[in-house]
N, C-alpha and C positions, 0 to 999 in steps of 0.2 A: 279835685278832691271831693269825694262824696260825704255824704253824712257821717257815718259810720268813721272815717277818717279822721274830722274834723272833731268828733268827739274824745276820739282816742288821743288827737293832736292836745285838744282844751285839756281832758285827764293829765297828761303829761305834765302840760304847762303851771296847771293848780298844785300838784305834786310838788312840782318845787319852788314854787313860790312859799308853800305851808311848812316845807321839810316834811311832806307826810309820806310814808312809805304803806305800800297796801299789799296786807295779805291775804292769800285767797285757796280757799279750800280745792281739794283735786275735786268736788262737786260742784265746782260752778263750772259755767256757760264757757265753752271755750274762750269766747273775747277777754272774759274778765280773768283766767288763767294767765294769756299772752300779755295783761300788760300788767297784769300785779310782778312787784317785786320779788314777792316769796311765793310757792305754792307748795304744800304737801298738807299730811293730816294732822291730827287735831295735836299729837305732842309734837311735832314739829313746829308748828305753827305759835305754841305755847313757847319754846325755846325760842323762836324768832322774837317771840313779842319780849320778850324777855333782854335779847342782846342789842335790840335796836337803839339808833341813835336820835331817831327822827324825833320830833314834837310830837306829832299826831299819826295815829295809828287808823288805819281804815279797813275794817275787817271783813272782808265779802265770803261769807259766811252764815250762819244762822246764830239766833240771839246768845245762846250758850257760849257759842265760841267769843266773841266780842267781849261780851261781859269778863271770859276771863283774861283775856288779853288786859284790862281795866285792874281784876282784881291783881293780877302782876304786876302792873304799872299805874299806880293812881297818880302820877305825877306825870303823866301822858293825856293826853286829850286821844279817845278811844270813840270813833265815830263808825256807826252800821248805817249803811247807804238805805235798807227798810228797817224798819223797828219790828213788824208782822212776818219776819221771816222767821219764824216761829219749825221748835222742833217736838213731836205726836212725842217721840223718845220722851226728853227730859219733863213733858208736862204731865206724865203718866206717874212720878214722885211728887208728891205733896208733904208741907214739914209736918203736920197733921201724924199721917198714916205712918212715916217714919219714926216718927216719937213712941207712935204704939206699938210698931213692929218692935221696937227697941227694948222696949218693956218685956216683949214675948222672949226676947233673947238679950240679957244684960250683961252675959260676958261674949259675947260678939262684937269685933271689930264691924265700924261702919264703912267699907269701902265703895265710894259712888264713882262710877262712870263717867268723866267727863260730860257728857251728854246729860247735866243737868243743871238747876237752876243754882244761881249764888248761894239762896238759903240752905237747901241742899249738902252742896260742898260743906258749907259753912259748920254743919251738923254731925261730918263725918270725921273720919280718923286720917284718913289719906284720899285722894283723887287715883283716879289710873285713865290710860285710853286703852285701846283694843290691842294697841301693838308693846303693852306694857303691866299686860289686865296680869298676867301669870306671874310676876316676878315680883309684881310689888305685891298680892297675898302671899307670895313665900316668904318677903319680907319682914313681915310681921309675926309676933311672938302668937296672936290669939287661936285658937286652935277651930271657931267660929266665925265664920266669916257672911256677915250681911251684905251682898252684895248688891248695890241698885244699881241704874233703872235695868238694865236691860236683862231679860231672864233667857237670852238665848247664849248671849256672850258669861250670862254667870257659866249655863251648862258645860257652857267650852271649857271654861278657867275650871269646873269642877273635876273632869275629864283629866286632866294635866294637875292637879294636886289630892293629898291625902286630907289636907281641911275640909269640914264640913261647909258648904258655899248652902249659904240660905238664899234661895234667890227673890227678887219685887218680879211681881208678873206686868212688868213693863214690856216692849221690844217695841224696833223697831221699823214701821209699815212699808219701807224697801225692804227691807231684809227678809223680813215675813212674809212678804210676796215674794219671794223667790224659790218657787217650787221643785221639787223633786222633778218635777215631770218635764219642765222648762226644760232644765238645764238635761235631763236623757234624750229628748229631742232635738237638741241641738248637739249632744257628742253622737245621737243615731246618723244625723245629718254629715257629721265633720269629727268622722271614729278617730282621725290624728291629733287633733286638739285637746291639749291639757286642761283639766277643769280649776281654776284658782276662783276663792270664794273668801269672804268676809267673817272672822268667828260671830257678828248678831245674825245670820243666815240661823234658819232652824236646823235639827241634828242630823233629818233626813239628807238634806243639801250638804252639808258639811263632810259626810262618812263617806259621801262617792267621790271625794275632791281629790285633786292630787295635791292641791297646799293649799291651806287657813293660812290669813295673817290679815294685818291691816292694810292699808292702801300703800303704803310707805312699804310695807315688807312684803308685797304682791310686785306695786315696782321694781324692786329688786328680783325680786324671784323669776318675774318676767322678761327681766332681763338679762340674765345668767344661767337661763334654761336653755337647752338646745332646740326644745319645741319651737317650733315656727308658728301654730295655733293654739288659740285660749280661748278659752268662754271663760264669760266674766261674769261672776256672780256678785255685783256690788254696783253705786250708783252709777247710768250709761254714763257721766258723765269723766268718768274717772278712765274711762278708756281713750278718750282724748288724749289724754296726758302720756299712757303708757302706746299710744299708735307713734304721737309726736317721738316719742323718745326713740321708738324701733321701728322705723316704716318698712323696716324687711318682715315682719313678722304681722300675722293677719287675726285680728280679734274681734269673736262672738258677742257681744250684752246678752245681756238677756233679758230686757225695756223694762227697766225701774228707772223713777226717773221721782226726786226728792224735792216736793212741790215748794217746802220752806227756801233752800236751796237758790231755787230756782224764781225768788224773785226780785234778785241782784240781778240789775242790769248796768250797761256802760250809762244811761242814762240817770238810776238813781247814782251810780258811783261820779258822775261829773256834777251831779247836785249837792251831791254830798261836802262835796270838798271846795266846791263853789260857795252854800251857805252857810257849810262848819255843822251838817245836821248827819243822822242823829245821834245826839253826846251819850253815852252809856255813865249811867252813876249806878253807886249802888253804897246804901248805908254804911260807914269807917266800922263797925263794930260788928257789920257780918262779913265785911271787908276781910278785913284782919284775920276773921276766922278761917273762910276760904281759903285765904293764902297760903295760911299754916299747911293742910290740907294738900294744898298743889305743889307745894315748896319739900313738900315729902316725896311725894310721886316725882320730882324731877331729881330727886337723890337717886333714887333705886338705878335708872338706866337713864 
């Protein structure tokens, strides 16, 4: 048994000694996909944390995601294998700049992005994710809608509604590197391959795609397409997941690669669960808030 092995074997063994069950973003490291229990995006992942039975939740993920796992379940012990797995997105919102934006537009709904800090949620009207960003602003009665952090996925949600979508000049640094010119050199190379792309991608990427959606509804689509080729505009790490599921079918990246992400390994996840580190809290009174917030967005879809 090699290293690698024996880690995977300890992971297992601490799992159910804890009753901890681990969820794990379609952006991590393949190993930490194969042995988490659940893997998909960010409302997927939000539902799991929500139906689980286990004690302790271990979120291999970036801080936002964890934290809300926590704010779902404060009667759960909610542990992130790094604390510094930090996301450019959600720290691009500050409660500061949102309070003044707010002021600017007082009958605006606040709707934030998943991809942000507790305080954040906490301040909004409803949460959304990517694969739910459209349906919860039709949701809502305000005919103004503030949409944070990310100003590429407001464009998209603008695109697809008659609301006025005020966007934060957020985005995020995979998605923003995903260029125009990437992804035409890669369909100039491989003219049969269908372009699928992420709505935080900018507008240029977006307009030459043949489907927007989130990781969860790119999965799908990748698999119920009769294309055999894709270029994938979204993190490499997510083509993992979609090769595992179809290995008859052959997939493009296009090298983004999500450095928060990516500093979950087997190694902090068997520490994790081995020292019980590290615990996610977050103040009962912006707790509460946030929850409302997510507990809205999980009505919609």
């Amino acid at each position: 048994m090699d290293y690698k092995d024996e880690l995977i074997e300890e992971i297992r063994e601490l799992k159910e000694k804890h009753n901890a069950v681990i969820l794990s973003h379609v952006y991590q490291e393949g190993d930490i996909q194969d042995i988490a229990d659940f893997v998909g995006d960010s409302l997927g992942l939000s539902r799991k944390a929500v139906e689980t039975n286990a004690d302790i939740i271990v979120f291999c993920g970036v801080l936002f995601m964890a934290e809300t796992a926590y704010i779902l379940n404060p009667d759960k012990k909610v542990l992130i294998p790094d604390p510094n797995a930090g996301c450019f997105l959600a720290d691009t919102a500050t409660l500061s700049k949102l309070k003044s934006k707010k002021r600017e537009y007082p009958n605006a709904a606040v709707v934030s992005y998943v991809n942000s800090s507790a305080q954040i949620k906490a301040y909004s009207d409803v949460c959304c994710t990517s694969a739910n960003a459209i349906q919860v602003v039709e949701s809502i009665p305000n005919k103004e809608i503030l949409f944070i952090p990310d100003r590429n996925l407001a464009d998209y949600v603008a695109e697809h509604t008659d609301k006025k979508i005020i966007p934060w000049d957020g985005y995020c640094l995979v998605h923003e590197n995903i260029s125009i010119e990437t992804i035409q050199r890669l369909k100039d190379m491989h003219p049969n391959a269908e372009i699928v792309v992420h709505p935080e991608c900018k507008a240029d990427a977006r307009h030459i795609a043949n489907y927007i959606g989130s990781t969860s509804a790119m999965a799908r689509y990748i698999s119920e397409s009769p294309a055999k080729e894709f270029i994938v505009g979204t993190e490499d790490n997510f083509v993992y997941r979609v090769r595992r599921d179809n290995p008859d079918k052959i997939f493009y990246p296009v090298g983004t690669k999500c450095i928060g992400m990516r500093r979950i390994t087997l190694e902090k996840l068997r520490d994790s669960l081995l020292e019980m580190k590290y615990e996610i809290t977050i103040p009962e009174n912006i707790r509460r808030k946030a929850k409302k917030a997510l507990d809205k967005m999980l009505e919609v879809v």
